[in-house]
C-alpha positions as CSV (number, residue, x, y, z in Angstrom):
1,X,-199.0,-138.2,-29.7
2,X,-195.9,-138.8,-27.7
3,X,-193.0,-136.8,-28.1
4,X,-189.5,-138.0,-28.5
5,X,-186.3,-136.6,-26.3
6,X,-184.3,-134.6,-28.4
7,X,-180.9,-135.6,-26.5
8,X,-181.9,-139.3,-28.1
9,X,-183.8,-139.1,-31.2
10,X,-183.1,-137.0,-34.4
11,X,-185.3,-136.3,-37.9
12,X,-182.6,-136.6,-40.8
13,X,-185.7,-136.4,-43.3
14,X,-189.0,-135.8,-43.4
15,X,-189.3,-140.1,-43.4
16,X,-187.0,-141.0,-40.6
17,X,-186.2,-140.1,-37.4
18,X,-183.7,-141.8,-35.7
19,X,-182.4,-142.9,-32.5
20,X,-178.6,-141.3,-32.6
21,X,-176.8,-144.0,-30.1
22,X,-177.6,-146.4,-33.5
23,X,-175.8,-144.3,-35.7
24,X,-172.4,-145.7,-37.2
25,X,-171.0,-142.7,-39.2
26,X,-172.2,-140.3,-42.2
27,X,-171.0,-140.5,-45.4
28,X,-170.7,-137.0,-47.0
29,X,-171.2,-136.8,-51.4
30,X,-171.1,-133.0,-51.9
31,X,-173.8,-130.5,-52.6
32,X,-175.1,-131.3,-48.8
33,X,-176.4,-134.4,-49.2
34,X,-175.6,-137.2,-47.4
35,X,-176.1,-140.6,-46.4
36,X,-176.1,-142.6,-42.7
37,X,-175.5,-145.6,-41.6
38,X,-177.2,-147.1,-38.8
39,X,-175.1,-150.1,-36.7
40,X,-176.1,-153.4,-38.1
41,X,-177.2,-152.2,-41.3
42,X,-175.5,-151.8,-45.0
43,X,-178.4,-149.7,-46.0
44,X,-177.4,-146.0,-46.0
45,X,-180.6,-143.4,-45.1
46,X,-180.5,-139.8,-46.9
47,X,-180.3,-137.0,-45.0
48,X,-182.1,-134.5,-47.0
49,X,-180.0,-131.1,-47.4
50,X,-182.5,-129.5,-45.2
51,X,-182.0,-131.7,-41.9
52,X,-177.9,-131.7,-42.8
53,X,-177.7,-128.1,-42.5
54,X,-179.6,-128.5,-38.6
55,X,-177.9,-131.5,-38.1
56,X,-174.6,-130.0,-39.3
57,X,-175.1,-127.0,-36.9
58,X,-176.6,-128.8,-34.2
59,X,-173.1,-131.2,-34.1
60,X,-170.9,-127.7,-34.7
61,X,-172.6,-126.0,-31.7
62,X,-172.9,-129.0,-29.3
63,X,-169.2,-130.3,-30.1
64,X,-167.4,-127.1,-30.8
65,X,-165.7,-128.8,-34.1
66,X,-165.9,-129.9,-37.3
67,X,-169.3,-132.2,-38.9
């Protein structure tokens, strides 16, 4: 089993894990759930409220600002 670089590559559910230079933005819907869009797509993928709330402080700590 390879491992993937975390700097690159990011698990937004426990069925996807994606490559984060090929996301386009995140569309919030309340109660933590969310969907993303990946560049060249019109399909959203959900983020399941457990990956938002590491993504979400992953972002906050890395950027210093808002998700």
């Amino acid at each position: 089993m390879q491992i993937l670089p975390m700097d690159f590559f990011v698990r937004i559910h426990r069925s996807f894990i994606i490559n984060r230079s090929f996301v386009d933005h995140i569309l919030l819907n309340g109660n933590y759930t969310c969907k993303l869009f990946i560049k060249g797509s019109k399909e959203p993928l959900e983020i399941s409220r457990r990956y938002f709330f590491k993504l979400k402080k992953e972002y906050q700590t890395k950027s210093n600002g808002q998700f």
